[in-house]
N, CA and C atoms of all chains as a GROMACS GRO file, in nm:
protein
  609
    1UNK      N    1   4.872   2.710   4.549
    1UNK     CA    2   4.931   2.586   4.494
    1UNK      C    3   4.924   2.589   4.342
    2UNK      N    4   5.019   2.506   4.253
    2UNK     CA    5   5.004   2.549   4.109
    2UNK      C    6   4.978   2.419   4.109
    3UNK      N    7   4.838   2.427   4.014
    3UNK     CA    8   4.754   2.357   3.984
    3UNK      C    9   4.819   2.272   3.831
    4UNK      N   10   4.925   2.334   3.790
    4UNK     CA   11   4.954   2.277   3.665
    4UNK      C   12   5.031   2.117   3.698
    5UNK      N   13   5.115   2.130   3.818
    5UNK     CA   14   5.150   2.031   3.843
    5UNK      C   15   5.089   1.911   3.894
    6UNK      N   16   4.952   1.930   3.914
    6UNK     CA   17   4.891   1.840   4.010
    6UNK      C   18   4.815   1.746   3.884
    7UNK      N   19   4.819   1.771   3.743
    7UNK     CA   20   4.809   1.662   3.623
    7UNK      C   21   4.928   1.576   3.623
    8UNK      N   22   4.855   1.484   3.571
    8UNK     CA   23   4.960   1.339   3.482
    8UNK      C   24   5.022   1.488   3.346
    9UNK      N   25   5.140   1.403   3.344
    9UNK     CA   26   5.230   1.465   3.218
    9UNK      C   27   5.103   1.475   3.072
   10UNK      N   28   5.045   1.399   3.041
   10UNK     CA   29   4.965   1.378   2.902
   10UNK      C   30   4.838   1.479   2.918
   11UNK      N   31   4.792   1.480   3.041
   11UNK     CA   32   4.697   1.559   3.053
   11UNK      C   33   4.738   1.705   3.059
   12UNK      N   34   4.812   1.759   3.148
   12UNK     CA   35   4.887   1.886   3.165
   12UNK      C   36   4.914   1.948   2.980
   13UNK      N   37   4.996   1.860   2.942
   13UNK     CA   38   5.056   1.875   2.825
   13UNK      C   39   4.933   1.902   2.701
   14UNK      N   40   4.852   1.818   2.723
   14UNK     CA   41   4.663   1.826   2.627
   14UNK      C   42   4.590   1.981   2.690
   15UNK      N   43   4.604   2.017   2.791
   15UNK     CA   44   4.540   2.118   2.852
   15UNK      C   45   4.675   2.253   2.804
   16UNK      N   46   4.769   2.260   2.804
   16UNK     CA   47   4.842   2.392   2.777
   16UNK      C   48   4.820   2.376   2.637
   17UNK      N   49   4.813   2.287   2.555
   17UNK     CA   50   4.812   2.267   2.375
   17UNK      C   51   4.696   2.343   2.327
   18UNK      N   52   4.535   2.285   2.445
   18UNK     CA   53   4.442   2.366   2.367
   18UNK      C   54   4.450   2.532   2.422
   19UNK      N   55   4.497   2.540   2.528
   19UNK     CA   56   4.518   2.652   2.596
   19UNK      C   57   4.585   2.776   2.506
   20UNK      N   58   4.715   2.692   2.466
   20UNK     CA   59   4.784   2.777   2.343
   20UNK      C   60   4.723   2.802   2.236
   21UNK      N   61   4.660   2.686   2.164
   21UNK     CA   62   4.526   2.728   2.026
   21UNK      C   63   4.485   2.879   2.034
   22UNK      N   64   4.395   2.818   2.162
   22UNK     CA   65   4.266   2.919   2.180
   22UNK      C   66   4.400   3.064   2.150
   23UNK      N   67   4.454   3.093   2.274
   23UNK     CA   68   4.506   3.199   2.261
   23UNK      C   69   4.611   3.280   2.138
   24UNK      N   70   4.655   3.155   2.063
   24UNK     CA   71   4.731   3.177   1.948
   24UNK      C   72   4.612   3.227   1.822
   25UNK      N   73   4.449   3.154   1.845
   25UNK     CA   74   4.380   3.213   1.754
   25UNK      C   75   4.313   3.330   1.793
   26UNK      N   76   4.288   3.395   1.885
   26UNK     CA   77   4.241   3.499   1.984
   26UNK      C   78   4.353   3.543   1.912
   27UNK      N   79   4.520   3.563   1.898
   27UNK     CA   80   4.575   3.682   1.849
   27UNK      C   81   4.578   3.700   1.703
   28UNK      N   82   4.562   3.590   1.652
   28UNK     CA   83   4.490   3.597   1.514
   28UNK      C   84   4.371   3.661   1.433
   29UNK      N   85   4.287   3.654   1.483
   29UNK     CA   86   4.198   3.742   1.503
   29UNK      C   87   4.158   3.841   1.514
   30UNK      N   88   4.249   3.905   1.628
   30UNK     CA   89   4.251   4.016   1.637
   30UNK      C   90   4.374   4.127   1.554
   31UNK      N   91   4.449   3.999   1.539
   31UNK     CA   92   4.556   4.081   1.446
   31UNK      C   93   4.505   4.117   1.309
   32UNK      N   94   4.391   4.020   1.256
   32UNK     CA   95   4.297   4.012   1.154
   32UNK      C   96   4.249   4.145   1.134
   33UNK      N   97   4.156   4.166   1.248
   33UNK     CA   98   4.075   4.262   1.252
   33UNK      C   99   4.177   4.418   1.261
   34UNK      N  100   4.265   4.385   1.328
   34UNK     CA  101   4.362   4.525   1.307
   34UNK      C  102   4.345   4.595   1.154
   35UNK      N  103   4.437   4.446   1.124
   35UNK     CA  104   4.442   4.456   0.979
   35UNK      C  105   4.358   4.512   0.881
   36UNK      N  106   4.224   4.478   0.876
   36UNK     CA  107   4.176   4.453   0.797
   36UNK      C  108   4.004   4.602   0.857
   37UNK      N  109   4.027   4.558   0.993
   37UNK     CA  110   3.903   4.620   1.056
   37UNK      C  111   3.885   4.790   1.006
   38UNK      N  112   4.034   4.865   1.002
   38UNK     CA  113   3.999   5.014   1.000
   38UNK      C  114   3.953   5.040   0.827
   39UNK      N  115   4.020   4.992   0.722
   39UNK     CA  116   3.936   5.015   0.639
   39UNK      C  117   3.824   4.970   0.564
   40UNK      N  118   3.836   4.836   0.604
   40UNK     CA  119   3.661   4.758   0.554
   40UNK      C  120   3.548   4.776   0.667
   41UNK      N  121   3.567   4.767   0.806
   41UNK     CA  122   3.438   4.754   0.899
   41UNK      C  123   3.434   4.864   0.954
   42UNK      N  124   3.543   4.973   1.003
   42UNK     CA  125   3.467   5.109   1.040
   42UNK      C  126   3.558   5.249   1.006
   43UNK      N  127   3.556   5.232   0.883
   43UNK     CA  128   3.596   5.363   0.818
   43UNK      C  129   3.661   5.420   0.897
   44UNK      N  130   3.841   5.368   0.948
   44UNK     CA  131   3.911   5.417   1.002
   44UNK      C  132   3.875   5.519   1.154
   45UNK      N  133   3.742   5.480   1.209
   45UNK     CA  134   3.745   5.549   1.317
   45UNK      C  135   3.831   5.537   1.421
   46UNK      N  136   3.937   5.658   1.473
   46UNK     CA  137   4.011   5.632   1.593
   46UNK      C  138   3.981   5.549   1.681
   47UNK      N  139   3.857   5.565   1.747
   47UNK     CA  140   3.840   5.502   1.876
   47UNK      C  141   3.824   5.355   1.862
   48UNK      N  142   3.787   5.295   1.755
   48UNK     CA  143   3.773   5.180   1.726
   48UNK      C  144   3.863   5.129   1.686
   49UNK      N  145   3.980   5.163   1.599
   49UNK     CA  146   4.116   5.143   1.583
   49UNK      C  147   4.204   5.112   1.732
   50UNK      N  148   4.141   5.215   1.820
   50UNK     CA  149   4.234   5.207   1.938
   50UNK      C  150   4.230   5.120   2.039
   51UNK      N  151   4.088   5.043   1.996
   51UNK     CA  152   3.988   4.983   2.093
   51UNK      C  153   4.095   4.826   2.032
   52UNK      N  154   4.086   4.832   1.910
   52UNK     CA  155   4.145   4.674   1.827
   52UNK      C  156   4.300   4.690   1.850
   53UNK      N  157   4.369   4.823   1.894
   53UNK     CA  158   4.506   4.776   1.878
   53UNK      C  159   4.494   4.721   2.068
   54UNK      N  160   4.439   4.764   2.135
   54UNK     CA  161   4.431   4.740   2.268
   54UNK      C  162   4.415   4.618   2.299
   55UNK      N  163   4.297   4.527   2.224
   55UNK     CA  164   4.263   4.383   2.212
   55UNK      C  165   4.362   4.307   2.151
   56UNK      N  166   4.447   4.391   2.058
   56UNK     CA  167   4.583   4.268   2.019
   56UNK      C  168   4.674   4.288   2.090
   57UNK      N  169   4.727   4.381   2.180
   57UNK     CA  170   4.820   4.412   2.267
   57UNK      C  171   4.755   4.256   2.371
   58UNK      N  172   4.621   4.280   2.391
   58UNK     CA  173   4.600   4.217   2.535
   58UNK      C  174   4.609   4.051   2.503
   59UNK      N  175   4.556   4.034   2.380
   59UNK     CA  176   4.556   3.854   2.323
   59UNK      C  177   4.731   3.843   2.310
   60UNK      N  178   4.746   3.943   2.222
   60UNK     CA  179   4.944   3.914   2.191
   60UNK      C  180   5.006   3.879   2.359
   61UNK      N  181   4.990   3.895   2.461
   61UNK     CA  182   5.024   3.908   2.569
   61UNK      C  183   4.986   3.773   2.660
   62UNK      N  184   4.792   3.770   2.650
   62UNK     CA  185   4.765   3.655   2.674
   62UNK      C  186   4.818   3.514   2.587
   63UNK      N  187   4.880   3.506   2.462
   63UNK     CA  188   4.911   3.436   2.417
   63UNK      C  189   5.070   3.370   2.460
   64UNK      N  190   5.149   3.474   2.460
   64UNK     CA  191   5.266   3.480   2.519
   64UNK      C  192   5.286   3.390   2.706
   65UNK      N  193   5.185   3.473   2.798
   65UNK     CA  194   5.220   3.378   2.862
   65UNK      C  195   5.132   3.222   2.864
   66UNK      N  196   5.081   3.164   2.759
   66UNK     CA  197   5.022   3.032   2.713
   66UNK      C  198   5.119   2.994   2.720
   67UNK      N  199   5.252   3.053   2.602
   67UNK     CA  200   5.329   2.970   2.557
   67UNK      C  201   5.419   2.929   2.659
   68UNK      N  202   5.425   3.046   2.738
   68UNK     CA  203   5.536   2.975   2.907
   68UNK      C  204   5.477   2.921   2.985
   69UNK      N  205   5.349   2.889   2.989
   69UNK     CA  206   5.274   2.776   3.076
   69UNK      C  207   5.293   2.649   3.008
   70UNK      N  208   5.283   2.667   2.876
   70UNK     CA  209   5.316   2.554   2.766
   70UNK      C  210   5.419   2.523   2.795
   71UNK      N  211   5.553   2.576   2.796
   71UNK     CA  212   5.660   2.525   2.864
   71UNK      C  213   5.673   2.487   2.970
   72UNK      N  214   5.591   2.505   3.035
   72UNK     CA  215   5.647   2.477   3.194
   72UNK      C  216   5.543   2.331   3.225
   73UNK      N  217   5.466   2.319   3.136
   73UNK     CA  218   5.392   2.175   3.158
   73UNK      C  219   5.447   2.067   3.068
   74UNK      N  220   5.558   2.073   2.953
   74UNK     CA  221   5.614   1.963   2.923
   74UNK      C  222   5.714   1.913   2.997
   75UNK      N  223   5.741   1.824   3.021
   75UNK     CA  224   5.872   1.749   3.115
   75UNK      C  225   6.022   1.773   3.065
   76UNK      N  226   6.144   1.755   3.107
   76UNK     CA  227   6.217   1.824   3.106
   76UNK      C  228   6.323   1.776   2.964
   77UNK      N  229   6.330   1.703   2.901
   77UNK     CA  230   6.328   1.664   2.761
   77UNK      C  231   6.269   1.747   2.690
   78UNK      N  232   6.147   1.787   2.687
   78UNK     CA  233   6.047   1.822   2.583
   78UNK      C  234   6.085   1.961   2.613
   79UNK      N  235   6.170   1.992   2.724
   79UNK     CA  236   6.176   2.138   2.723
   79UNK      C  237   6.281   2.176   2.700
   80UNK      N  238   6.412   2.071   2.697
   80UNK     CA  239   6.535   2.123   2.594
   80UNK      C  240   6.502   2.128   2.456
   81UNK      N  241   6.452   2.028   2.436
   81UNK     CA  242   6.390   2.039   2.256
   81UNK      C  243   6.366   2.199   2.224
   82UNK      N  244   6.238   2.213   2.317
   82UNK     CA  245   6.177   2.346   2.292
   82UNK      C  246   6.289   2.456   2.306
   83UNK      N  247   6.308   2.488   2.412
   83UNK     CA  248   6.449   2.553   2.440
   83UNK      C  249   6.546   2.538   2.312
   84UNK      N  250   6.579   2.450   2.284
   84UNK     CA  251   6.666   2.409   2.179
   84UNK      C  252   6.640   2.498   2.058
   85UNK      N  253   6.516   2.451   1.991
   85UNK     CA  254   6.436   2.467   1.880
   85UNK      C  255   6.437   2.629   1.879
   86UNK      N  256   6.417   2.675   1.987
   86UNK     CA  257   6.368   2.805   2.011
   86UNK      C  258   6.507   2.925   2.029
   87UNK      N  259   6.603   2.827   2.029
   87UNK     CA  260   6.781   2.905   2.049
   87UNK      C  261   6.783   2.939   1.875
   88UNK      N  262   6.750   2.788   1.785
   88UNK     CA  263   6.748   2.791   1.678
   88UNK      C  264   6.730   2.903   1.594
   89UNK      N  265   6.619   2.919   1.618
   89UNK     CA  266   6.481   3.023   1.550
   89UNK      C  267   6.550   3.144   1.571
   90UNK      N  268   6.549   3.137   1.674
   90UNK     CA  269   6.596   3.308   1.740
   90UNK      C  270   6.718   3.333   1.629
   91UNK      N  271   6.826   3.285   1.649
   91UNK     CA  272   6.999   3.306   1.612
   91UNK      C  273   6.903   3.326   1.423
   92UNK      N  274   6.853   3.198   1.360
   92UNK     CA  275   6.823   3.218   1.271
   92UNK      C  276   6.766   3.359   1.204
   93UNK      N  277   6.680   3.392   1.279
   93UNK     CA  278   6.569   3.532   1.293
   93UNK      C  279   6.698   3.664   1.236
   94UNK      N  280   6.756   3.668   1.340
   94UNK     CA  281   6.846   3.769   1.388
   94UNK      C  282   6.955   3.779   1.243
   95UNK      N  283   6.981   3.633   1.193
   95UNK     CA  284   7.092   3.651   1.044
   95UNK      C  285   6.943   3.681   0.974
   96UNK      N  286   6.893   3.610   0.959
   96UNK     CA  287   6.763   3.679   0.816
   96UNK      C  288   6.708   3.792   0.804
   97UNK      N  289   6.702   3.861   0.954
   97UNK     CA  290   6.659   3.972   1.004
   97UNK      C  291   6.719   4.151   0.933
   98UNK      N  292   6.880   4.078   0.996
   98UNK     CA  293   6.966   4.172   0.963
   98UNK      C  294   7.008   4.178   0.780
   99UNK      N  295   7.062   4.052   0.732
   99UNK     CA  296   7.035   3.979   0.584
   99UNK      C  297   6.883   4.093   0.493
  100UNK      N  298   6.810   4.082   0.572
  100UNK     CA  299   6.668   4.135   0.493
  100UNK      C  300   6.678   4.274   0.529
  101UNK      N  301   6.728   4.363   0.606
  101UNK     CA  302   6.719   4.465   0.586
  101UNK      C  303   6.833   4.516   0.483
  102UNK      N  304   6.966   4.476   0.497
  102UNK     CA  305   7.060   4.468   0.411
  102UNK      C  306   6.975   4.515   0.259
  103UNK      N  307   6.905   4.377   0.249
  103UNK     CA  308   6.836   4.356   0.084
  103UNK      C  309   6.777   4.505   0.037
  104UNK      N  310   6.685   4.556   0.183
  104UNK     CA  311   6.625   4.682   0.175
  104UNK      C  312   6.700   4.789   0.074
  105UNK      N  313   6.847   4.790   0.151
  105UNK     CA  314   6.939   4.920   0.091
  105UNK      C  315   6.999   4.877  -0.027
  106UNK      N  316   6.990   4.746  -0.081
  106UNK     CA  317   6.986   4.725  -0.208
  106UNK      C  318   6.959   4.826  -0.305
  107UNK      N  319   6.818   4.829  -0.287
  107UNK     CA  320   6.708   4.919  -0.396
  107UNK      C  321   6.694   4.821  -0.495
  108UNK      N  322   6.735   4.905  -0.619
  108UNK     CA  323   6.658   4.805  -0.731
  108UNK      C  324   6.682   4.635  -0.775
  109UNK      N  325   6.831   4.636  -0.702
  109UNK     CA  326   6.862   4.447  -0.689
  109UNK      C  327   6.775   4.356  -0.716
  110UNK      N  328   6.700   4.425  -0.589
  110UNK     CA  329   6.560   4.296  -0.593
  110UNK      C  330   6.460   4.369  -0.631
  111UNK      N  331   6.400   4.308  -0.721
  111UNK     CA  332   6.187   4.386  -0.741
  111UNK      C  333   6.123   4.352  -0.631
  112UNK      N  334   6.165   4.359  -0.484
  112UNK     CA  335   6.034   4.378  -0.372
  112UNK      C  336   6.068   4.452  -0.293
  113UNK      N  337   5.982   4.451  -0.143
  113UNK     CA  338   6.023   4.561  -0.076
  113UNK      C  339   6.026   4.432   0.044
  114UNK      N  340   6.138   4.482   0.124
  114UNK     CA  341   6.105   4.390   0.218
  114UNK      C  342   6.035   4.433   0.353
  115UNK      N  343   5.946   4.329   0.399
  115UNK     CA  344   5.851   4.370   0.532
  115UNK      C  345   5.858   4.276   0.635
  116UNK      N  346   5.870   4.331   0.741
  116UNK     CA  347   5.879   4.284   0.893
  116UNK      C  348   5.798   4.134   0.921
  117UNK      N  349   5.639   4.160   0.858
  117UNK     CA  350   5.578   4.044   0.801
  117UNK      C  351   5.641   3.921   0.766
  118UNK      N  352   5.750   3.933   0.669
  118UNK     CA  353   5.773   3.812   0.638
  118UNK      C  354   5.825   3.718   0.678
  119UNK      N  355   5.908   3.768   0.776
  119UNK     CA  356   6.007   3.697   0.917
  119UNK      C  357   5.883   3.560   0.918
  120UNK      N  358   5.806   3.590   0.943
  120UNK     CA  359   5.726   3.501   0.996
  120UNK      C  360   5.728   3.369   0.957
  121UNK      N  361   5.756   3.406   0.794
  121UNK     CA  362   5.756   3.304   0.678
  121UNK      C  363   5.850   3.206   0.677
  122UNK      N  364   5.973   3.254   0.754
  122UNK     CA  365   6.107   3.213   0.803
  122UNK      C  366   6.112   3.171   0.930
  123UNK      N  367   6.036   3.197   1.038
  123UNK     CA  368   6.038   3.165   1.171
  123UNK      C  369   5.988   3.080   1.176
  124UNK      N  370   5.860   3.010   1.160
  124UNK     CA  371   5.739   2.930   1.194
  124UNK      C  372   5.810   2.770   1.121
  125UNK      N  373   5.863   2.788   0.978
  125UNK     CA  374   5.912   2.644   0.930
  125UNK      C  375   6.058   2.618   0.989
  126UNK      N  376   6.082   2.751   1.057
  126UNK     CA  377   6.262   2.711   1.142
  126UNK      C  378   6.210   2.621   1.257
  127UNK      N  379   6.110   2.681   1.330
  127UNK     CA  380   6.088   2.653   1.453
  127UNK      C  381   6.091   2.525   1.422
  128UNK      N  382   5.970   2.479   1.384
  128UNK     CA  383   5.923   2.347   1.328
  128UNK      C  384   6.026   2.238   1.284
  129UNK      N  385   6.081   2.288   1.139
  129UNK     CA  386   6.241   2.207   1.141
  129UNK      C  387   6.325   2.163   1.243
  130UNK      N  388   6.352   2.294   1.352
  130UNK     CA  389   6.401   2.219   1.432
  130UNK      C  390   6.318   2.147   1.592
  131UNK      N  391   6.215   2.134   1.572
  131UNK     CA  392   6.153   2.080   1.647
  131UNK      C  393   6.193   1.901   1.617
  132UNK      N  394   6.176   1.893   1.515
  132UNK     CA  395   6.138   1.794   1.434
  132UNK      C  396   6.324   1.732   1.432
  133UNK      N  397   6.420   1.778   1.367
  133UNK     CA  398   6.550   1.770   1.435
  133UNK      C  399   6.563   1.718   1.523
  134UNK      N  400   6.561   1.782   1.674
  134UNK     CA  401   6.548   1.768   1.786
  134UNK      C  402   6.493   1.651   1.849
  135UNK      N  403   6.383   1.602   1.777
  135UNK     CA  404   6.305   1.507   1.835
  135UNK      C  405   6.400   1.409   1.774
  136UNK      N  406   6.430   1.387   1.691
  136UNK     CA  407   6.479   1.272   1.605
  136UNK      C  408   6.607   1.291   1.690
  137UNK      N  409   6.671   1.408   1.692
  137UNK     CA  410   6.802   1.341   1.814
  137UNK      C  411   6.812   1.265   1.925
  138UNK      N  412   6.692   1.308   2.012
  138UNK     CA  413   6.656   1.225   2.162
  138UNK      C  414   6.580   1.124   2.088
  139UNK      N  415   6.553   1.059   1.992
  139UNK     CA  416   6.497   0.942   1.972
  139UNK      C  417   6.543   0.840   2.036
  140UNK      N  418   7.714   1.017   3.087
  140UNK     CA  419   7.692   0.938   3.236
  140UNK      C  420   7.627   0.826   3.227
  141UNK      N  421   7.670   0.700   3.259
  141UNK     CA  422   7.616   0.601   3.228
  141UNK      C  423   7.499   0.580   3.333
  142UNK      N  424   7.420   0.497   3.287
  142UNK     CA  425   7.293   0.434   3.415
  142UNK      C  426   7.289   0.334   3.385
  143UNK      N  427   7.225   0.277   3.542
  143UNK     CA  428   7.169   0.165   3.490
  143UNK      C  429   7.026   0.143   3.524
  144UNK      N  430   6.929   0.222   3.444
  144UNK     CA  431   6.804   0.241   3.455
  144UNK      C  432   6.782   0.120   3.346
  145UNK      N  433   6.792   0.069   3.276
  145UNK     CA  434   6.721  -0.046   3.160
  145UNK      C  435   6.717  -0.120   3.260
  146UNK      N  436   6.831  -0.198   3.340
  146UNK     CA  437   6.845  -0.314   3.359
  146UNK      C  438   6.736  -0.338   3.512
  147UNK      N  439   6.751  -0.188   3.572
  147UNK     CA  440   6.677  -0.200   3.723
  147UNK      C  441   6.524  -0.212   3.608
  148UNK      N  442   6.477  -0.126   3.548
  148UNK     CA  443   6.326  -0.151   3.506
  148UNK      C  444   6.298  -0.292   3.444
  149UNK      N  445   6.413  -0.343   3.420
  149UNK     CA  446   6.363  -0.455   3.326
  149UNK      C  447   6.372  -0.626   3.444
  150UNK      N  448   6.430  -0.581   3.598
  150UNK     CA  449   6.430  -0.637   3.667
  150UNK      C  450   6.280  -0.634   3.736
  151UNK      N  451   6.224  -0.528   3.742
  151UNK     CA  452   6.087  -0.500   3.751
  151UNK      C  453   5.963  -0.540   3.664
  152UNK      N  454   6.008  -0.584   3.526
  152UNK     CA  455   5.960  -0.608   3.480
  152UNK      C  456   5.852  -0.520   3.434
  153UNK      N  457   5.952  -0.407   3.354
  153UNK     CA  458   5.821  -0.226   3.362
  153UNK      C  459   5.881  -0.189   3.216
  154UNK      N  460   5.780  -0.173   3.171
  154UNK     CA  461   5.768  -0.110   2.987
  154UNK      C  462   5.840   0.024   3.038
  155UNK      N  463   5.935   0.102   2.939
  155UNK     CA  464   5.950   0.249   2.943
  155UNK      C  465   5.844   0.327   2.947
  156UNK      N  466   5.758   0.268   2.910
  156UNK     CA  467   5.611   0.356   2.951
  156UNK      C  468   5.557   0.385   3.099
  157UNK      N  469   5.554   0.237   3.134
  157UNK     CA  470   5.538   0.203   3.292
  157UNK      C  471   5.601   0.283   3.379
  158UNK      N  472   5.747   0.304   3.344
  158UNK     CA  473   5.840   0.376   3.403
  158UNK      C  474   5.836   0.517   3.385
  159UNK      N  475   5.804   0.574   3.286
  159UNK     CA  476   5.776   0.709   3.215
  159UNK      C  477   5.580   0.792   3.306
  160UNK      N  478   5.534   0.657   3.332
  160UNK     CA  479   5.405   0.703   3.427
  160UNK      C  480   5.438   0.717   3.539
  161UNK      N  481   5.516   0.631   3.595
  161UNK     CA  482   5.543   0.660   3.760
  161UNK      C  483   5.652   0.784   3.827
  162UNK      N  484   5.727   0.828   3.703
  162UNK     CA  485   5.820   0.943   3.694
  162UNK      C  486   5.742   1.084   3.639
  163UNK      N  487   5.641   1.050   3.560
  163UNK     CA  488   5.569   1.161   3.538
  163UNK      C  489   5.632   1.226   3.405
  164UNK      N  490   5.729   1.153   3.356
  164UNK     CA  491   5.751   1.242   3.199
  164UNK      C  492   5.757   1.114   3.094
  165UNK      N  493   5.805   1.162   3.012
  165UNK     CA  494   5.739   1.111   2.871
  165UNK      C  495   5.848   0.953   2.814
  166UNK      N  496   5.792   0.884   2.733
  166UNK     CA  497   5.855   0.805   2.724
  166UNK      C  498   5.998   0.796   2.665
  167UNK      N  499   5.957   0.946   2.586
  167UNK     CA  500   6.110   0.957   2.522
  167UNK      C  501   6.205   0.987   2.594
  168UNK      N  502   6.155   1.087   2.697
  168UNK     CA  503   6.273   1.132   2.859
  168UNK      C  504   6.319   0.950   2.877
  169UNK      N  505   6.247   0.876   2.876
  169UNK     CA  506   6.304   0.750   2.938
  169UNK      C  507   6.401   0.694   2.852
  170UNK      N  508   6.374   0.685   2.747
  170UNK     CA  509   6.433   0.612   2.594
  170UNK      C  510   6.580   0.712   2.643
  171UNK      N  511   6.564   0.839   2.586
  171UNK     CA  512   6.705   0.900   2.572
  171UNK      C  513   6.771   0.914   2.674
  172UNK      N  514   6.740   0.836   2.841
  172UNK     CA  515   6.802   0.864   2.940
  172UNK      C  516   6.895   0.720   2.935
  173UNK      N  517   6.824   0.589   2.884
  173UNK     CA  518   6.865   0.483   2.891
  173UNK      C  519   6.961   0.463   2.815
  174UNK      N  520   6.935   0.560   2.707
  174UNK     CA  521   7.049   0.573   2.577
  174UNK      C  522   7.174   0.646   2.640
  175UNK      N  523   7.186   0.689   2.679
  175UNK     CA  524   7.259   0.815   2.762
  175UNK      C  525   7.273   0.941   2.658
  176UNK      N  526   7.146   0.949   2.577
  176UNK     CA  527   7.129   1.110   2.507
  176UNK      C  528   7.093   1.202   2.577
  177UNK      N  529   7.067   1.193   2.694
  177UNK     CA  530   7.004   1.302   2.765
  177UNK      C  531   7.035   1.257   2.979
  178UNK      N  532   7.104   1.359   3.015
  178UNK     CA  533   7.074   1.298   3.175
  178UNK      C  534   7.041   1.415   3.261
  179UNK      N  535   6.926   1.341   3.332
  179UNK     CA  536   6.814   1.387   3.331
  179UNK      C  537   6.885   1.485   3.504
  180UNK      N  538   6.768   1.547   3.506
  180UNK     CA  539   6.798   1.637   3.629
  180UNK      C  540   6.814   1.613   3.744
  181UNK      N  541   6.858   1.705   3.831
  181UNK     CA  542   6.893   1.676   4.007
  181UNK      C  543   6.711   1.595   4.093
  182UNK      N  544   6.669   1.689   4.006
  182UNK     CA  545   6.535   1.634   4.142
  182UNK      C  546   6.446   1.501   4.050
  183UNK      N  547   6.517   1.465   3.883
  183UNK     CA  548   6.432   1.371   3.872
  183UNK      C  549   6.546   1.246   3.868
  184UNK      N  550   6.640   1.272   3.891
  184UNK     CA  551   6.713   1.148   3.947
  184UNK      C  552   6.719   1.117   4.080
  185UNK      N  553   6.696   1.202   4.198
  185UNK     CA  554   6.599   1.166   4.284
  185UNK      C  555   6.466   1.063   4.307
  186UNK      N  556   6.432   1.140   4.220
  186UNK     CA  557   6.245   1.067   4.188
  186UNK      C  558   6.286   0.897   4.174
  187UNK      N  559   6.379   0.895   4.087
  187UNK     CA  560   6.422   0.774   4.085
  187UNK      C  561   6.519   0.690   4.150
  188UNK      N  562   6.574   0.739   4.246
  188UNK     CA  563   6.651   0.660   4.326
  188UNK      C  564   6.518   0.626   4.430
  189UNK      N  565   6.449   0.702   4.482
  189UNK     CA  566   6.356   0.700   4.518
  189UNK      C  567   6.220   0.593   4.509
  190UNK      N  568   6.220   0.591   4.384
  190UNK     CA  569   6.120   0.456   4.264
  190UNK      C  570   6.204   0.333   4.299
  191UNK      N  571   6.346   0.338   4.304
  191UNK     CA  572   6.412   0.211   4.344
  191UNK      C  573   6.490   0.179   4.404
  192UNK      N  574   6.478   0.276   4.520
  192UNK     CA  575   6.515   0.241   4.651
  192UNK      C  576   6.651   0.231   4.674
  193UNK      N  577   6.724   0.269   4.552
  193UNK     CA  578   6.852   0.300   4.522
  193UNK      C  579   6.901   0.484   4.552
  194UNK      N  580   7.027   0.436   4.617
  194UNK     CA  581   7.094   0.567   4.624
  194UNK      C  582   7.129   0.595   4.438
  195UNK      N  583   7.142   0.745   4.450
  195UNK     CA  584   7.168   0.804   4.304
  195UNK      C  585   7.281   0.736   4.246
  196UNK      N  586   7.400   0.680   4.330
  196UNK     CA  587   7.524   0.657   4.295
  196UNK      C  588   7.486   0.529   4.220
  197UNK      N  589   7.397   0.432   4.278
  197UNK     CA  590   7.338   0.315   4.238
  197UNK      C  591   7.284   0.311   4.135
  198UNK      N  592   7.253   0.375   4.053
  198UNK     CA  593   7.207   0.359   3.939
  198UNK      C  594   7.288   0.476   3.831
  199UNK      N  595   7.352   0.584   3.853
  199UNK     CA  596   7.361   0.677   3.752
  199UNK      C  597   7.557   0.647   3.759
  200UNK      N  598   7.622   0.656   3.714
  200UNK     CA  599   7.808   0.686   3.709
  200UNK      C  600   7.852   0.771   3.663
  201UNK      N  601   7.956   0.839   3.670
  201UNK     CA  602   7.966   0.946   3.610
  201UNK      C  603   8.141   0.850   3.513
  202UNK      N  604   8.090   0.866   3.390
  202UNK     CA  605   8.213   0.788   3.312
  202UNK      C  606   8.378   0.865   3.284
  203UNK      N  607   8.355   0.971   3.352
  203UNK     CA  608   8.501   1.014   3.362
  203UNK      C  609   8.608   0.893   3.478
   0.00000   0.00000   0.00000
């Protein structure tokens, strides 16, 4: 039996939110430690490198399906929004995506280099924008 | 698609909240259903013919 349904909407919805945290900071973390772990905490040793890309594979993954339990415990409004928001992001991603590598073959145009990283910088306030959109439409 | 979900809840004498607890989603699902911004699905217009004892035809129209 799926236990997700057997909450009130507010509770379900409070339980996938911290659910997502935890696991959104679990890939944080470990994406941290990727980062940061092979040359400050163990002098690039393989096995320990291999050990941290394994732990962000497994949080990146556990996080992922949070976020579709997260979906599947808001009610069906809250999940066109999301849906919505998330058509947004994507289409957005994909012009900035392609746009930013473009910039790449620039060369000297621009003084930076562009990195995969930064999407992020662009994804996270799209999402959000149109979350926030969205809501104000079904108001 | 028009409804007439305001007028049956408000014959009941039930906050969109009230109505939004006994349907199990949120108050805004209720707000934007009453508005006709949003119409809502096969099995939760059920739920609610169901809540009021109304066939689907009875409360939802289709304005074509």
């Amino acid at each position: 039996m799926n236990t997700v349904n057997e909450d009130k909407l507010e509770t379900r919805v409070r339980k996938s939110n911290v659910n997502l945290a935890i696991y959104t900071g679990l890939w944080l973390v470990t994406t941290a430690l990727l980062a940061f772990g092979p040359k400050l905490l163990w002098d690039f040793n393989t096995a320990l490198t291999v050990i941290a890309i394994a732990a962000n594979i497994a949080a990146g993954a556990l996080m992922i399906f949070a976020n579709v339990k997260h979906l599947n415990s808001i009610d069906e409004l809250g999940r066109r929004i999301f849906l919505e928001s998330a058509a947004i992001t994507l289409g957005v991603i994909v012009v900035f995506g392609v746009l930013y590598e473009l910039i790449s073959f620039a060369g000297e145009t621009f003084a930076f280099t562009p990195r995969i990283s930064h999407i992020y910088f662009v994804m996270g306030p799209t999402f959000m924008l149109s979350m926030l959109i969205s809501n104000r439409k079904y108001r | 698609m028009k409804n007439r979900l305001k007028v049956l809840r408000a014959e009941r004498d039930w906050t969109q909240a009230d109505l939004a607890n006994k349907l199990d989603v949120s108050r805004q699902t209720i707000n934007a259903i009453e508005k006709g911004k949003f119409d809502p699905s096969l099995p939760l217009a059920f739920k609610m013919a169901s809540l009021f004892n109304r066939p689907i035809e009875g409360i939802f129209e289709d304005e074509q």
